[in-house]
KOLZATI-274633 format. One record per residue: residue in three letters; x, y negated, z negated of N, C-alpha, C, CB in turn. Coordinates in steps of 0.2 Angstrom, whole numbers, plus 2048, in hexadecimal, padded with zeros to 3 digits. Each point is the difference from the previous one (the first is absolute). Glycine has a CB too. Example, Ala and Ser with C-alpha at 12.3 -4.5 7.8 and 13.67 -1.06 7.14 Angstrom:
ALA84281C7D97FC7FA8008047FA8007F78067FA
SER8077F580A8047FA7FF7FC7FB7FD80680380A
//
This chain:
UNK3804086F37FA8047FF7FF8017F880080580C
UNK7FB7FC7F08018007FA7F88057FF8097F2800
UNK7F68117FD7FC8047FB7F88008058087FD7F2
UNK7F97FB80B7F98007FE7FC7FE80A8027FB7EF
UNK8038048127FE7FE8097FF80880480A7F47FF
UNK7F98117FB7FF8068067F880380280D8037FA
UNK7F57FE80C7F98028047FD8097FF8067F6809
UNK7F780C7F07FC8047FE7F98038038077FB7F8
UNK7FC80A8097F98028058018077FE7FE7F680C
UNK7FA80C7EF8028087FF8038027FE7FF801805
UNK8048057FD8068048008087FD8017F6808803
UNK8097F38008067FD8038017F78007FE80B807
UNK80A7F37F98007FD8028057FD8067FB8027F5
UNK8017F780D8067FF8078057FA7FF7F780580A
UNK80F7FB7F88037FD7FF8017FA80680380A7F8
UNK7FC7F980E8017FA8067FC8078048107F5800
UNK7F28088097FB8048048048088017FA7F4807
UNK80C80C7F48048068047FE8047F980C7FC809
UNK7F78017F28008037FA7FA8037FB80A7FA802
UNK7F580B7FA7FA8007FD8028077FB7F77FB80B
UNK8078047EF8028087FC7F88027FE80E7FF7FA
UNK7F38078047FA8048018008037F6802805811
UNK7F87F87EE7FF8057F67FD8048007FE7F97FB
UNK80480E8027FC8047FD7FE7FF7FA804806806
UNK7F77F67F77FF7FB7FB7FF8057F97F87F6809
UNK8058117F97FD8057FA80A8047FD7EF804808
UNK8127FB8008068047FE8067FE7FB7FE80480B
UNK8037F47F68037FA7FE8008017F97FD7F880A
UNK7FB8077F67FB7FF7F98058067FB7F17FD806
UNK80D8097FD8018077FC8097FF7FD7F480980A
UNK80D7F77FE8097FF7FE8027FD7F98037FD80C
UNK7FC7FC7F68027F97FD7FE8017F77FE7F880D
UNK7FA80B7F27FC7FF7FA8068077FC7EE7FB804
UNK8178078008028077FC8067FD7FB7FD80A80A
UNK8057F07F68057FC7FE7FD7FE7F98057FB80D
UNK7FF8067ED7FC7FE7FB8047FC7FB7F980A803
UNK8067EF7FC8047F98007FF8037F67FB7F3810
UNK8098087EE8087FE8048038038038017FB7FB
UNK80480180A8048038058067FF7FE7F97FF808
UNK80D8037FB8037FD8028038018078007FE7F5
UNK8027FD80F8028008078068008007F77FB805
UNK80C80C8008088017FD8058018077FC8077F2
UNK8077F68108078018048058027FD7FD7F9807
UNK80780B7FA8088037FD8067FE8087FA80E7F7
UNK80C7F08078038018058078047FB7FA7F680A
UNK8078117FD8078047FC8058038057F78037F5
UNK80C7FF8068068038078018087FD80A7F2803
UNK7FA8128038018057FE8068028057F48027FB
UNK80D8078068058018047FF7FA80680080C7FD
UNK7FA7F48058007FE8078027FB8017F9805802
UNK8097F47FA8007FA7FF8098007FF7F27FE7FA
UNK81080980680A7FF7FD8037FF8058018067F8
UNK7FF7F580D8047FE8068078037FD7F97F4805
UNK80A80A7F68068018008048067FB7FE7F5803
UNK7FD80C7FD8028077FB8057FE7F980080780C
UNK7FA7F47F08027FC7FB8018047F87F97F7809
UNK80E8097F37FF8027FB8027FC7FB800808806
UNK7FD7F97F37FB8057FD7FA8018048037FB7F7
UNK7F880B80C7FB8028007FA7FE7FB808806805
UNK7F37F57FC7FB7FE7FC7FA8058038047F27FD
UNK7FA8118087FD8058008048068007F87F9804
UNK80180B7FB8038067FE7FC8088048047F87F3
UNK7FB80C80C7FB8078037FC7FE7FA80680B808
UNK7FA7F57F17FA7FE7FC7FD7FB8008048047FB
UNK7FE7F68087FE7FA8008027FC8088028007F0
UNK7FA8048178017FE8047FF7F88037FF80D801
UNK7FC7F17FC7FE7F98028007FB7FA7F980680A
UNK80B7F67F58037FD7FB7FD7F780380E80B7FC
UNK7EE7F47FE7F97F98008067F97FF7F28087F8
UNK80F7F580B8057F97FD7FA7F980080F804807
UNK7EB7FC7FC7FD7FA8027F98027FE8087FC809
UNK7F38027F37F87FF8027FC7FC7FE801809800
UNK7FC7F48057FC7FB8017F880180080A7FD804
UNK7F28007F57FB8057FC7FA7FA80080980A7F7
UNK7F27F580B7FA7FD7FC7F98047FF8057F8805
UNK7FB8067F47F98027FD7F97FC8028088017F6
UNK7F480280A7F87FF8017FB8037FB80280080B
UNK7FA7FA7F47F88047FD7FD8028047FD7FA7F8
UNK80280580E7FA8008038017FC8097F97FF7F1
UNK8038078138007FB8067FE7FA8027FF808801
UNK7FE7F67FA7FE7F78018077FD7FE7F38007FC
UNK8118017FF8067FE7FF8048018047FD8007F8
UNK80580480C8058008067FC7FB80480580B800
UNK7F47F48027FF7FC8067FE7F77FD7FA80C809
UNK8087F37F27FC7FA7FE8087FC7FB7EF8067FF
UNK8177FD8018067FE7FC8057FF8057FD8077F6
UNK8097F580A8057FF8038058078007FE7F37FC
UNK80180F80680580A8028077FE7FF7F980780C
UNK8077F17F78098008018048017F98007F780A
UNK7FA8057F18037FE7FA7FF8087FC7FD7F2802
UNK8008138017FF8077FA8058027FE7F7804804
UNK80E7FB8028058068018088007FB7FA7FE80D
UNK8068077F28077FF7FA8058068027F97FC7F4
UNK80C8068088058038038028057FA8057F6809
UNK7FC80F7F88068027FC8078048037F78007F7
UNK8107FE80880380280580A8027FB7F57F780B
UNK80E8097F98078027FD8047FB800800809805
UNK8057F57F58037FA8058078007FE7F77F8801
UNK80D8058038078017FD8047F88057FF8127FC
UNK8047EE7FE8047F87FF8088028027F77F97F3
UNK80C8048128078008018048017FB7FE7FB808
UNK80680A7F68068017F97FC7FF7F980A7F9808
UNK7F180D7FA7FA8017FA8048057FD7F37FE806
UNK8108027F48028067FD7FB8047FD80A7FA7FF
UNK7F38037FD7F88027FD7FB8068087FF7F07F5
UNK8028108117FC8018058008098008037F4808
UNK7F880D7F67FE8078017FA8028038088027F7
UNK7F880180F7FB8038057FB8037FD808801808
UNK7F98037F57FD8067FC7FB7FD7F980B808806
UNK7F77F47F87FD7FE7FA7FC7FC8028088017F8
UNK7FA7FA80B7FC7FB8057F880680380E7F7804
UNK7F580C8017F98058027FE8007FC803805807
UNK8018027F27FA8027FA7FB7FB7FE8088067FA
UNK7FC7F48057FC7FA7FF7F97FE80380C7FE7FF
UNK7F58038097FB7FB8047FA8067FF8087F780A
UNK7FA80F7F67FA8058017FC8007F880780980B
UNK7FC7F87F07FD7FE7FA7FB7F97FF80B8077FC
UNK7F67F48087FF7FA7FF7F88028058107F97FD
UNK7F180A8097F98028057FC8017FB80480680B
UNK7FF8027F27FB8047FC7FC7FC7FD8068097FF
UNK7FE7F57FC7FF7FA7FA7F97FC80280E7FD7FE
UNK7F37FF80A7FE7FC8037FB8018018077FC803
UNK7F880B8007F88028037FC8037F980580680E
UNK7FD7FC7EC7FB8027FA8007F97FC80480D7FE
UNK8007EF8057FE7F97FB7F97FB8048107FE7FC
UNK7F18038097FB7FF8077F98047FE80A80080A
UNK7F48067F47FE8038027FC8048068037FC7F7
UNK80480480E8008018077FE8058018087FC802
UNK7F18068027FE8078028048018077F37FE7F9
UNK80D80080A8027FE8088047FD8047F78017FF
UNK8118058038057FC8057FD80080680B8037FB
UNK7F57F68097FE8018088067FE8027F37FC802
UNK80F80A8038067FE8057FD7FF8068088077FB
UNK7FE7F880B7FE8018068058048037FA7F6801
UNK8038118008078057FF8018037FE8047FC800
UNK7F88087FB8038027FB8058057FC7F97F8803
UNK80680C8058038077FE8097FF7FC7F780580C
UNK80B7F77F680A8017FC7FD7F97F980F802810
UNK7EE7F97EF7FE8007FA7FD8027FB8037FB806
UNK7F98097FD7FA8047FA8078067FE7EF7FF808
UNK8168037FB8028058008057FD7FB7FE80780C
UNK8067F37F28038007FE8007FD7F880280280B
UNK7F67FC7F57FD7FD7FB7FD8047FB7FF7F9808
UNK7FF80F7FC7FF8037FB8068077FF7F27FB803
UNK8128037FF80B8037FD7FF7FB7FA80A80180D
UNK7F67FA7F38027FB7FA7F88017FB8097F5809
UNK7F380E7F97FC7FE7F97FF8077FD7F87F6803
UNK80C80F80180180A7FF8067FE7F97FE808811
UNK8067F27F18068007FD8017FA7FB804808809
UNK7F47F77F68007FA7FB7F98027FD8067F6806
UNK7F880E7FA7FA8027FE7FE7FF7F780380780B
UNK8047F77F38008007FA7FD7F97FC80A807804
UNK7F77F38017FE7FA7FE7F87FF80180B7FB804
UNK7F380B7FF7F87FE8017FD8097FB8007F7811
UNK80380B7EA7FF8057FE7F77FF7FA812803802
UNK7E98007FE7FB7FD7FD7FD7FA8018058047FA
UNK7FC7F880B7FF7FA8037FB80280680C7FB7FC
UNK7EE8028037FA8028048017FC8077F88027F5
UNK8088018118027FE8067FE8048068097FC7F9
UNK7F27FD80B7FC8048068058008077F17FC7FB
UNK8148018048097FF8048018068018057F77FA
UNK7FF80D8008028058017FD8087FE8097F7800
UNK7F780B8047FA8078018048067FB7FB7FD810
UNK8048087EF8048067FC7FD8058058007FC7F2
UNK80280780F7FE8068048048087FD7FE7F780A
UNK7FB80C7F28048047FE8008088048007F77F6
UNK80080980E8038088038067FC8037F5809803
UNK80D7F17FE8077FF8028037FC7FC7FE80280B
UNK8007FC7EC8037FE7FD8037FA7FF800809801
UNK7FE7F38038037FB8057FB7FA800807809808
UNK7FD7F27F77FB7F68028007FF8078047F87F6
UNK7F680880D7FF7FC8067FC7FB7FF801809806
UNK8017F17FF7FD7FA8037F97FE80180B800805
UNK7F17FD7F77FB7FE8058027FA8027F78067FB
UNK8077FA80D8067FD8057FA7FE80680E80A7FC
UNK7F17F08067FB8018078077FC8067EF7FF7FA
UNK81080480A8047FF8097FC7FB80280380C805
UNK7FE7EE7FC7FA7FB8058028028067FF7F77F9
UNK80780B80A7FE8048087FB80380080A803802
UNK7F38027F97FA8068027FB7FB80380080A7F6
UNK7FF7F08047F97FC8018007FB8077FD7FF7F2
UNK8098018108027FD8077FE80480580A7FB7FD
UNK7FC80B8057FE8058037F880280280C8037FB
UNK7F17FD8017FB8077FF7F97FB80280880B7F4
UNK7F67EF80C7FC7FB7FE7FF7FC8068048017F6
UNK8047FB80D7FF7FB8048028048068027F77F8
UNK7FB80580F8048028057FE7F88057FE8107FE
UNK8097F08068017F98038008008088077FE7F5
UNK7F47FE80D8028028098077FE8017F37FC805
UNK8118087FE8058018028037F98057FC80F7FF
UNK8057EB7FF8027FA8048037FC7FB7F8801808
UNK80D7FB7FA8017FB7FD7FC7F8801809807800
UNK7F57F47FD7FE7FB8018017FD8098027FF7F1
UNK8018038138027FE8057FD8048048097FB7FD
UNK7F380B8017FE8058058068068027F87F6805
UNK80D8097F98068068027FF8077FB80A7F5803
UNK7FA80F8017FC8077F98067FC7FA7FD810808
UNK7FE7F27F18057FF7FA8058057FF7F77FC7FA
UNK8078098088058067FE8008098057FD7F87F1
UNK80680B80F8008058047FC8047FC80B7FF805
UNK7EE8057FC7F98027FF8048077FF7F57F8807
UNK8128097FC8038087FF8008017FA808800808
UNK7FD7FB7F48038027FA7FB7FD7FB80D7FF805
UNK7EC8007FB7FC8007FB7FA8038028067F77FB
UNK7F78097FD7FB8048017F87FD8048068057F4
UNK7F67FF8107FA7FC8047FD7FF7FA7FF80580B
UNK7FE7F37F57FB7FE7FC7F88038028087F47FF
UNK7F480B7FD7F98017FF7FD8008078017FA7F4
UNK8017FD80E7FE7FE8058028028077FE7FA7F8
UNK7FF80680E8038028068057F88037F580A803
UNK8117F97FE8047FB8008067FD7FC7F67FF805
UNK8078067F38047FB7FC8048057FB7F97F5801
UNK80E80A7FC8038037FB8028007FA800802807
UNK7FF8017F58028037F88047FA7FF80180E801
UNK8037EE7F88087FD8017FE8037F68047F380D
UNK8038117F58038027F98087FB8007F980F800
UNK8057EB7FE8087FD7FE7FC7F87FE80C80980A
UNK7F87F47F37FD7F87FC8057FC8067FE8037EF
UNK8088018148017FA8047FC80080680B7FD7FC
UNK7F58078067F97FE8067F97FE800806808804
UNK7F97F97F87F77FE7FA8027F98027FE8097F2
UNK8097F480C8017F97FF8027FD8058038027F7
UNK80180180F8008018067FA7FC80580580C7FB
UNK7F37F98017FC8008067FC7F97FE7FE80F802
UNK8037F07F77FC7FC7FE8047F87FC7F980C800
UNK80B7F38078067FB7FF7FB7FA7FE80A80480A
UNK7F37FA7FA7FC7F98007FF7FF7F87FA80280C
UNK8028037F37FC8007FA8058007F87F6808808
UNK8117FC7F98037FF7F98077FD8027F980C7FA
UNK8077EF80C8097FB8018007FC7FB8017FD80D
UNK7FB8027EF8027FC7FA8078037FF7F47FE7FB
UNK80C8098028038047FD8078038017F78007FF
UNK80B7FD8088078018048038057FE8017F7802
UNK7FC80F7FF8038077FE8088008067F18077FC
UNK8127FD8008098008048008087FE8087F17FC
UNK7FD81280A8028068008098027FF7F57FF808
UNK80B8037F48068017FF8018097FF8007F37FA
UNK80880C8088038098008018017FB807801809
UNK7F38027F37FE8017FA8068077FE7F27F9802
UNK81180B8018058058008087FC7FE7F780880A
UNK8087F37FB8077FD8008037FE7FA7FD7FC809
UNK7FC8017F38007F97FA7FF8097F97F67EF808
UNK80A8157F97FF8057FB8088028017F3803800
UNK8107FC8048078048028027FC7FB80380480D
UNK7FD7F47F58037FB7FB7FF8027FA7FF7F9805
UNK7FC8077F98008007F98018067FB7F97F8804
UNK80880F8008028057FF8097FE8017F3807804
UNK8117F77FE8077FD8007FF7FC7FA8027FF80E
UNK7FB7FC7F08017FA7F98018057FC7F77F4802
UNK80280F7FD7FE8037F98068068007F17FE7FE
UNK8148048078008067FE80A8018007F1805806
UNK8127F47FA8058008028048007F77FC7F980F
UNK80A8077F18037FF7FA8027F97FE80380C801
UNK8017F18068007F97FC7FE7FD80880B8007F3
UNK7F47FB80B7FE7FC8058047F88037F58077FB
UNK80E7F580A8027FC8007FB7FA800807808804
UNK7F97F17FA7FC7FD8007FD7FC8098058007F1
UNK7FD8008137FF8018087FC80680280A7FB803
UNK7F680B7FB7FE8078017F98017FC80C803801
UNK7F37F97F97FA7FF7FE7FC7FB8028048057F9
UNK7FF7F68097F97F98037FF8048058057F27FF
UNK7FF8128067FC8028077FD8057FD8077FE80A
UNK7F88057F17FD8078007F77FF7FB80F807801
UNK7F47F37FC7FB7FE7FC7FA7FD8048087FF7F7
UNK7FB7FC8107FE7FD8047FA80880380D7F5803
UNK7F580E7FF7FC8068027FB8027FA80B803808
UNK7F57FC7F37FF8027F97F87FC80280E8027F7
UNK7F47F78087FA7FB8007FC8008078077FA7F8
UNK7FB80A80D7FC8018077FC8067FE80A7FC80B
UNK7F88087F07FC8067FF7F97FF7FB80C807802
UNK7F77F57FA7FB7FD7FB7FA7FC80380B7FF7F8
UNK7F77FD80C7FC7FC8037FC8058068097F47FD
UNK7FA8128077FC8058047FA8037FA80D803809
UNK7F48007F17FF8047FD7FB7FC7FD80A8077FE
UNK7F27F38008007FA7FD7F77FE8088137FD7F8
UNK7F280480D7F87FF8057FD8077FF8057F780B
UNK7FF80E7F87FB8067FF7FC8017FB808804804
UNK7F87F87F47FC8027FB7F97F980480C8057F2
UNK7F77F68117FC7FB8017FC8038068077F77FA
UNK7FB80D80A7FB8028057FC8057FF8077FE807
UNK7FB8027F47FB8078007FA7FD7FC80A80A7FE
UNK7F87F27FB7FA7FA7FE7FC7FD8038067FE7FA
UNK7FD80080D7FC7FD8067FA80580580C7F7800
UNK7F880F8017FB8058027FB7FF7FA808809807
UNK7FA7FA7F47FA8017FC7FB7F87FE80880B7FA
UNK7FB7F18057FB7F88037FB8018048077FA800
UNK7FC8078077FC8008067FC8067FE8077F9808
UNK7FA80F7F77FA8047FF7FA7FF7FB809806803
UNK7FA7F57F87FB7FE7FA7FD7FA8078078017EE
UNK7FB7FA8137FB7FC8027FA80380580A7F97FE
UNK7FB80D8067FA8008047FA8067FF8087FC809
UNK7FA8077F37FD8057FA7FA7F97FE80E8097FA
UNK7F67F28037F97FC7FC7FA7FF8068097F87F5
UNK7FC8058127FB7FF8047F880280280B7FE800
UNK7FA8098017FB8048027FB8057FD8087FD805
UNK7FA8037F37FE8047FA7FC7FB7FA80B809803
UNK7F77F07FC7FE7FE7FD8088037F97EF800807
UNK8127F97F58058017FC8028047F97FF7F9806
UNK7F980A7FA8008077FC8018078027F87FA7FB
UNK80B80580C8018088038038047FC8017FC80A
UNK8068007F38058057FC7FD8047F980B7F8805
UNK7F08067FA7FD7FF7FB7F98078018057F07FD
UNK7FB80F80A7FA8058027FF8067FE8017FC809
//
């Protein structure tokens, strides 16, 4: 199935005789036009206590610094026409930790200083108004730790990014969730392509519609709407596991060269996890611009 084949009617579209989602077209509108480009689209992957299977030392986190960033996979946009009209695969870039077997030079900590100086850098050289996560309550949280304690590189530097607030003295994120504009917008009749239920109606919120419900998460979005994005062969990985790893590489004093192929092995399963999540999220926002243009005419964002 492919875009332009899909069956638009209304408020809604249908996918086969089981499946159909439901637009709040004004609500969409209002969400989506709050995003103010450029963007950038940002995934982090990171480890913390919870990630220390082994109770690994040196300690790289700390109670100051509870969730410690080794991986992020970032693309920039002008504009909602450019997410739906560009190759997404190709937007995507990294910045991450690395370390080479019997690296004497390898230090964890400089490296980090490094990659978070190098964001900041990245989003004022951009002139980034707007992180879109999916999620983004533990990345907004840790993004705006790092620019409380970098505040220095953006000191005089005119930036609609990072916010000042002063009765609490402090930089906050202008930051949008593409869960909200999911959640709050769509609602899906409750089946899969086959007529079977999609999902237990318990554990999510009732949609709009009678019959159908809420989906706050990108892999079920992706889930419902197999047909339409198998290009893409999204894969599921123990995205906790592959952080233990890599919380073990970065955090070990020396390392055997066997001990690092497997661990790095894990390294590159996280990269490549961290790497779709930035691309699903580009593809949500595709398909919202397309059907946005559909239905609104391709000056909506502009309305």
């Amino acid at each position: 199935m492919k875009y332009k084949n899909l069956d638009i009617k209304e408020n809604s579209i249908k996918f086969n005789k089981y499946q159909s989602i439901f637009f709040n077209f004004e609500g969409l509108q209002n969400k989506l036009t709050k995003i103010k480009f450029p963007v950038i689209i940002l995934d982090t992957e990171f480890f913390n206590r919870s990630h220390d299977f082994d109770n690994i030392e040196p300690k790289l986190y700390s109670e100051s610094e509870k969730d410690i960033v080794y991986l992020m996979n970032y693309s920039f946009a002008k504009s909602f026409n450019e997410v739906q009209t560009r190759n997404n695969h190709k937007s995507i870039n990294s910045l991450s930790i690395r370390r080479k077997v019997n690296d004497d030079k390898y230090n964890f900590k400089n490296q980090y200083q490094s990659m978070i100086k190098s964001f900041i850098n990245m989003c004022l050289n951009k002139n980034i108004r707007t992180i879109i996560f999916a999620g983004q309550d533990n990345d907004k949280k840790i993004i705006e730790q790092w620019i409380n304690t970098y505040k220095a590189l953006f000191k005089n530097k005119k930036t609609d990014l990072f916010l000042y607030n002063k009765e609490t003295r402090l930089y906050t994120l202008n930051s949008f969730d593409i869960y909200d504009a999911l959640e709050q917008n769509l609602s899906f009749t409750n089946y899969d392509k086959n007529g079977e239920k999609f999902y237990n109606e318990q554990n999510l919120k009732k949609g709009d519609i009678e019959d159908s419900i809420k989906i706050r998460s990108l892999k079920k979005f992706f889930d419902y709407t197999d047909d339409l994005h198998s290009k893409y062969n999204f894969k599921e990985d123990n995205i906790t596991y592959l952080c233990s790893r890599a919380l073990k590489l970065f955090s070990l004093t020396e390392i055997s060269q066997g001990e690092h192929d497997k661990l790095s092995k894990s390294l590159k399963e996280a990269r490549k996890h961290c790497y779709d999540d930035v691309l699903k999220i580009l593809v949500l926002i595709k398909f919202f611009s397309f059907i946005m243009n559909k239905q609104m005419g391709e000056t909506w964002a502009s309305a």
